[in-house]
VEXDREN-207665 format. One record per residue (C-alpha): residue number from 0; residue in three letters; x, y, z. Coordinates in Angstrom, 2 decimals, always signed. Example, Ala and Ser with C-alpha at 12.3 -4.5 7.8 and 13.67 -1.06 7.14 Angstrom:
[0 "ALA" [+12.30 -4.50 +7.80]]
[1 "SER" [+13.67 -1.06 +7.14]]
REM end
This chain:
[0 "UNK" [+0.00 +0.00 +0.00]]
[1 "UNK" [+1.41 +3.76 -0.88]]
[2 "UNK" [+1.56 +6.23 +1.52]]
[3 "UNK" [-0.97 +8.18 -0.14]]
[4 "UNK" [-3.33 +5.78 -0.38]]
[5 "UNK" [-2.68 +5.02 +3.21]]
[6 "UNK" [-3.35 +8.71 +4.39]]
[7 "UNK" [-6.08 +8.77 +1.86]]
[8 "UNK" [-8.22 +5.77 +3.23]]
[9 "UNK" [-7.37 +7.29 +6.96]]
[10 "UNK" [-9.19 +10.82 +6.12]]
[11 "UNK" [-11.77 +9.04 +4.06]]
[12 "UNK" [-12.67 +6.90 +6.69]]
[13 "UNK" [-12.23 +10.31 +9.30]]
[14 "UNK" [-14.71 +12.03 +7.81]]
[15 "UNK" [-17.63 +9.70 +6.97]]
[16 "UNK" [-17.45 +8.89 +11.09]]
[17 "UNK" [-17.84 +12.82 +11.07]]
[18 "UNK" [-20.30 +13.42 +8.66]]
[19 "UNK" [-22.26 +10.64 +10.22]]
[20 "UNK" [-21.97 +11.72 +13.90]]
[21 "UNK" [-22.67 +15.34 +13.25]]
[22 "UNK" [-24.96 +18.11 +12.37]]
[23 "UNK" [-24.23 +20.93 +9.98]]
[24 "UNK" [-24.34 +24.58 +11.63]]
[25 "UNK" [-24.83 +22.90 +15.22]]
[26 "UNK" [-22.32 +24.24 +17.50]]
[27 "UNK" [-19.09 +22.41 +18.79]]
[28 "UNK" [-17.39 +21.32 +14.97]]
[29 "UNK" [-15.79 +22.45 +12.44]]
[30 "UNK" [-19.35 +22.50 +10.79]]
[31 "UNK" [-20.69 +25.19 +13.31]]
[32 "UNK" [-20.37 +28.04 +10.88]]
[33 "UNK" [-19.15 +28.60 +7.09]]
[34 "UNK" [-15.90 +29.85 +6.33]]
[35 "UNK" [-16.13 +33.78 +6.74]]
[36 "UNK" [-13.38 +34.16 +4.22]]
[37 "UNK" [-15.42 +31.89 +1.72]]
[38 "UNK" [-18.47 +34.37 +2.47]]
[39 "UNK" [-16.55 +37.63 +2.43]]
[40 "UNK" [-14.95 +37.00 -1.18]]
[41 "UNK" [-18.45 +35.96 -2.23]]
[42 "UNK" [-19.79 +39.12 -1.52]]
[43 "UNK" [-17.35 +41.43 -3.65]]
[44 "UNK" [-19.01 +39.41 -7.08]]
[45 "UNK" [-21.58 +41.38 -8.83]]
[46 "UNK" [-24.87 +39.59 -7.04]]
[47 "UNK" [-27.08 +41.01 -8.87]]
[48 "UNK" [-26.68 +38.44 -11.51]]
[49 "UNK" [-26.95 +34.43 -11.32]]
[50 "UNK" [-23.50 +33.50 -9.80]]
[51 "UNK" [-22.04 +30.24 -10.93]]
[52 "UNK" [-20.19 +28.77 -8.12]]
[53 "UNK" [-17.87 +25.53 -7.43]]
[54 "UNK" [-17.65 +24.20 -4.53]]
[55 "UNK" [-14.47 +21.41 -4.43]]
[56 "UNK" [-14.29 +18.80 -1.78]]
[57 "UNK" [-17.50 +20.68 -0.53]]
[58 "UNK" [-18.58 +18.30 +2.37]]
[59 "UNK" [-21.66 +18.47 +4.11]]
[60 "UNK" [-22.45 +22.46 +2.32]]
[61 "UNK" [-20.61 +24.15 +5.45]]
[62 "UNK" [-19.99 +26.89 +2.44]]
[63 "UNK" [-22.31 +25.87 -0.43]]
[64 "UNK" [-25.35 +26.11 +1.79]]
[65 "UNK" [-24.83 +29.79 +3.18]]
[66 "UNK" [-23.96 +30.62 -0.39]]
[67 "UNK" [-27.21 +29.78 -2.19]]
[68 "UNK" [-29.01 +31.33 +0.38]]
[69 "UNK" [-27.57 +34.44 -0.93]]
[70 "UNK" [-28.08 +33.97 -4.64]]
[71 "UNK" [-31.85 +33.38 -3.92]]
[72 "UNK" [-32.87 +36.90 -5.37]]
[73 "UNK" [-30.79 +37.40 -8.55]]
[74 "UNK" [-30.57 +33.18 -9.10]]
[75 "UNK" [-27.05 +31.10 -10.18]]
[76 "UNK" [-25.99 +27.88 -9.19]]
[77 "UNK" [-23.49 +25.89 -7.06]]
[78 "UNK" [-22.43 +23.11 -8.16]]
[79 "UNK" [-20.70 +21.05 -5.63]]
[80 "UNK" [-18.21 +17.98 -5.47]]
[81 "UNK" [-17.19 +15.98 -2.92]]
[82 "UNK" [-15.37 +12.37 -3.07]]
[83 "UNK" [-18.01 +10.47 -0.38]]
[84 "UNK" [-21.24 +9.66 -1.00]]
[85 "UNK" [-21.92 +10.27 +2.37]]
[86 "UNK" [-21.18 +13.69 +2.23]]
[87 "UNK" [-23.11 +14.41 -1.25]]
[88 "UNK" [-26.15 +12.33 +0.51]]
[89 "UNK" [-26.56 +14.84 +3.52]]
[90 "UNK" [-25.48 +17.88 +1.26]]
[91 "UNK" [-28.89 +17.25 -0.49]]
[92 "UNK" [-30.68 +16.42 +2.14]]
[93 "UNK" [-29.59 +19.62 +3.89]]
[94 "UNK" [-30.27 +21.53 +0.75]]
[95 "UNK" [-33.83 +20.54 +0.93]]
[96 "UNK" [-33.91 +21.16 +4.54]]
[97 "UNK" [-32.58 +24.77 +4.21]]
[98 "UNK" [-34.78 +25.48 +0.90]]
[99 "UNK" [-31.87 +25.81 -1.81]]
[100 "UNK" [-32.27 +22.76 -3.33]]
[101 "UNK" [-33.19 +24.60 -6.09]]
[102 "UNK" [-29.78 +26.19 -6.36]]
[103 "UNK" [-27.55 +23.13 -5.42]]
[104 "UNK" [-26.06 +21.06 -7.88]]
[105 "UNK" [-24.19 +17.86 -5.88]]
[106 "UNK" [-22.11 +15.13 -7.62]]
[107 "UNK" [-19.57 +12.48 -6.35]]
[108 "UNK" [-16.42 +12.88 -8.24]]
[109 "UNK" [-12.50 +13.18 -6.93]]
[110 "UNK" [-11.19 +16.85 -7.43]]
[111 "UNK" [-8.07 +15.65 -8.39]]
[112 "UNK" [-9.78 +14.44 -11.90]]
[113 "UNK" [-13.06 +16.47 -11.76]]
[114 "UNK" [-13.63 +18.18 -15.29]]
[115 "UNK" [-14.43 +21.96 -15.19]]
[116 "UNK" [-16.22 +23.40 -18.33]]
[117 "UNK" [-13.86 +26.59 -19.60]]
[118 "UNK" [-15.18 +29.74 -18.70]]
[119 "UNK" [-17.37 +28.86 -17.23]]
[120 "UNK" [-17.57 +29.88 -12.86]]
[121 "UNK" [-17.48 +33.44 -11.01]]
[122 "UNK" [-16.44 +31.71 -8.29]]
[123 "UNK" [-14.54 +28.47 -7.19]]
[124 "UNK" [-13.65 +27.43 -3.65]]
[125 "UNK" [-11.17 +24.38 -2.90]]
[126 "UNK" [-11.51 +24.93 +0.93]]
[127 "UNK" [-9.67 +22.23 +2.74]]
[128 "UNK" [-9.56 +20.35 -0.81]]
[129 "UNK" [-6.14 +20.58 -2.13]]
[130 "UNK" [-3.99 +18.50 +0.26]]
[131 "UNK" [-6.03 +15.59 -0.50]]
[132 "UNK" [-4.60 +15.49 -4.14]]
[133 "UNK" [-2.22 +12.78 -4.28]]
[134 "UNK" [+1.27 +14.87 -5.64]]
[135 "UNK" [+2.52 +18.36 -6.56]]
[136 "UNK" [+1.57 +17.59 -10.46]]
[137 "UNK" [-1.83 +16.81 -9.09]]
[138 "UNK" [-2.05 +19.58 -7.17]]
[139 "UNK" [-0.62 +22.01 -10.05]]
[140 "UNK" [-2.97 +20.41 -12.70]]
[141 "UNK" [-6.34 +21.04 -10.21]]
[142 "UNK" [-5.35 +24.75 -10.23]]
[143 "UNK" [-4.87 +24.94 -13.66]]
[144 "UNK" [-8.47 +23.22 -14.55]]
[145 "UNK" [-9.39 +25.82 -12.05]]
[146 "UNK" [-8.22 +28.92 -13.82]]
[147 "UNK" [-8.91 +27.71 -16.82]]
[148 "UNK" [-12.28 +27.57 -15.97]]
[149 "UNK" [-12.82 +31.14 -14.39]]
[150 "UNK" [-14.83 +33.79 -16.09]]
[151 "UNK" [-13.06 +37.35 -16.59]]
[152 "UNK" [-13.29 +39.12 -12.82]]
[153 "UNK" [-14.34 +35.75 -11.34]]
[154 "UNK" [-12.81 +34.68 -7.93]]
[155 "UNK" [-11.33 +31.55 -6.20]]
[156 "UNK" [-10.68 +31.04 -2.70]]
[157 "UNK" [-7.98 +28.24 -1.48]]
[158 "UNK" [-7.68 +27.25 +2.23]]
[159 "UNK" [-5.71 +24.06 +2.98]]
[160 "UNK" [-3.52 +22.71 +5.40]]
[161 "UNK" [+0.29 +23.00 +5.36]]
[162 "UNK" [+3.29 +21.59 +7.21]]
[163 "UNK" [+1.05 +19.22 +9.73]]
[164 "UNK" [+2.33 +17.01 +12.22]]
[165 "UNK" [+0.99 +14.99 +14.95]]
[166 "UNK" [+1.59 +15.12 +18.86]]
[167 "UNK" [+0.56 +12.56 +21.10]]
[168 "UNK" [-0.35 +14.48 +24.17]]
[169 "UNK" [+0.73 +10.76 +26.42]]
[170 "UNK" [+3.81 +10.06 +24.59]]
[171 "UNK" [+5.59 +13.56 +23.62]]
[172 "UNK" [+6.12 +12.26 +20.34]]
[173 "UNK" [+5.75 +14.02 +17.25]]
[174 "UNK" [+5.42 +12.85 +13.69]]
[175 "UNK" [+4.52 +13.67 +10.72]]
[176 "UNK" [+0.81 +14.57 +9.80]]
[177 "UNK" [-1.12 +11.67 +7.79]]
[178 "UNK" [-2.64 +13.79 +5.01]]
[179 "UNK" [-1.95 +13.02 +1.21]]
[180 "UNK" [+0.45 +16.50 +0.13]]
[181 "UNK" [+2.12 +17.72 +3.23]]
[182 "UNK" [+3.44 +21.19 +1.26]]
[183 "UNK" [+5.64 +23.44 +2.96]]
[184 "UNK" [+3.31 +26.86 +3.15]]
[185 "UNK" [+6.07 +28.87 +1.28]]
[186 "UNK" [+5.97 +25.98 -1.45]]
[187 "UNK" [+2.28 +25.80 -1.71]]
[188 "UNK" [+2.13 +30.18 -1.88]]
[189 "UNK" [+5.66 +29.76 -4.56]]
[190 "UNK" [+3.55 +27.22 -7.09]]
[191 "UNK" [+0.36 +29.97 -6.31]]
[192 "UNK" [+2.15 +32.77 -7.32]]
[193 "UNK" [+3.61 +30.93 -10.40]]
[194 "UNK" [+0.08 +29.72 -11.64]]
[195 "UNK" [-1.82 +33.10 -11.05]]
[196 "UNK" [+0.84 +35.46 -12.12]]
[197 "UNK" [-1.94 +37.17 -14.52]]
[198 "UNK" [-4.38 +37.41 -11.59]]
[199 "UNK" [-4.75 +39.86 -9.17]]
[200 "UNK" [-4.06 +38.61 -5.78]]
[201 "UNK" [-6.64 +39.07 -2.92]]
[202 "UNK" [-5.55 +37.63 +0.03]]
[203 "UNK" [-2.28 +35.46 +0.71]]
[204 "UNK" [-2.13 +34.65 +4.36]]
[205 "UNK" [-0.72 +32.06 +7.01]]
[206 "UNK" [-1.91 +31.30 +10.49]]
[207 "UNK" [-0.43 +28.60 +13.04]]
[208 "UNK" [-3.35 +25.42 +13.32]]
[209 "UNK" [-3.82 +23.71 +16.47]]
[210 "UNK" [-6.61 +21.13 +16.54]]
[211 "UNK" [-6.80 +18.38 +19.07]]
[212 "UNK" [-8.52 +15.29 +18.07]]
[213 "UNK" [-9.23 +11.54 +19.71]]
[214 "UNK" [-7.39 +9.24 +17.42]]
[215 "UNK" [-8.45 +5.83 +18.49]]
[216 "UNK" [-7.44 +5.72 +22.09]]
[217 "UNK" [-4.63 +8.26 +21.25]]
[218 "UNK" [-5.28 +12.24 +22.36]]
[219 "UNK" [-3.82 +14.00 +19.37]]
[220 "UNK" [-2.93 +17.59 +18.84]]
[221 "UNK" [-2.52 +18.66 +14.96]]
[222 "UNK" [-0.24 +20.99 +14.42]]
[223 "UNK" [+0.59 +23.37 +10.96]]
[224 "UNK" [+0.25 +26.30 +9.00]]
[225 "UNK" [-3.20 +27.36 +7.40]]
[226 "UNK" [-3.50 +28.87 +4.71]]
[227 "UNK" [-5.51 +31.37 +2.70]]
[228 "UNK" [-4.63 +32.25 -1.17]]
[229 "UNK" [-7.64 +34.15 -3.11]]
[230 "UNK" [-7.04 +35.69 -6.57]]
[231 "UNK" [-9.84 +38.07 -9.07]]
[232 "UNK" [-9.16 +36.86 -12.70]]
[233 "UNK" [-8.14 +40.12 -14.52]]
[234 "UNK" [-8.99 +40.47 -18.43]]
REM end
């Protein structure tokens, strides 16, 4: 077994406990609120037109939810992709739920090979999505697909994870973090700032990341840099 599909069958198996155990916008997760940075970039788009938006490695709708709420006067779409079923399965449930079905769009499909139509978005989010690609080409050609399929003065916003490691409260011992790319953040904002060199750069930010987890019978801290690059396609 590779090491990435090691780490990759770890978070996959992570996260459908999570989705499964608990509730979008209920307090105590991750999935308490959306993003604000995902919400603030939204609102510098023109929305008085229908916004096309894509949501990558979208979840539960933490983002895609709030998003079509606001898009409910002037219309648009988000279209939304996540790797588990699980995930897609509640997304639509919650959709319905919160009254956007109408505006969601959900499909199962891997990032790292999901097809975006040129031209096409105003905006694309890859919010805790881009570490899960399996190598720096990967990771590259995702952007790329990405850019490629911005509209003129559309938007993306990239959060991920960078430089984790794991300490076991019990032991002392640190290791490094089981996630697919484990990027440096200066490498991850270097390949950034090669691939939108015609874009105009929004936001390009790092903040330490503590999050303490139960890991089987292991107390875990996570430990890393996160990361915020956003970018306005310029003509």
């Amino acid at each position: 077994m590779t090491k990435f599909i090691k780490h990759r069958e770890k978070e996959m198996s992570y996260h459908e406990r999570f989705y499964n155990d608990a509730t979008l916008f209920e307090p105590g997760t991750w999935l308490y609120k959306p993003v604000e940075a995902v919400l603030d970039l939204f609102q510098e788009l023109d929305l008085h037109k229908e916004i096309r938006v894509l949501d990558l490695g979208c979840g539960v709708g933490r983002n895609s939810i709030p998003i079509a709420q606001r898009m409910q006067e002037a219309g648009g779409t988000v279209v939304c992709v996540d790797l588990l079923p699980v995930a897609i399965d509640k997304l639509r449930n919650y959709a319905k739920e919160y009254n956007v079905n109408n505006f969601i769009h959900a499909e199962v499909a891997d990032a790292e090979f999901y097809e975006i139509k040129p031209d096409y978005f105003d905006y694309i989010i890859a919010c805790s999505c881009l570490e899960h690609v399996s190598d720096i080409t990967a990771f590259r050609s995702v952007i790329q697909r990405m850019i490629d399929g911005t509209r003129i003065e559309g938007v993306h916003c990239i959060q991920m994870s960078t430089e984790v490691t794991e300490f076991d409260i019990e032991t002392g011992e640190e290791a490094e973090g089981e996630i697919e790319l484990n990027l440096k953040a200066d490498e991850a904002f270097q390949i950034l700032s090669e691939l939108y060199i015609d874009w105009e750069i929004i936001i390009q930010r790092k903040l330490p990341q503590r999050i303490y987890e139960q890991k089987g019978d292991r107390e875990i801290e996570f430990k890393g840099q996160w990361i915020t690059f956003s970018a306005r396609k310029k003509v």
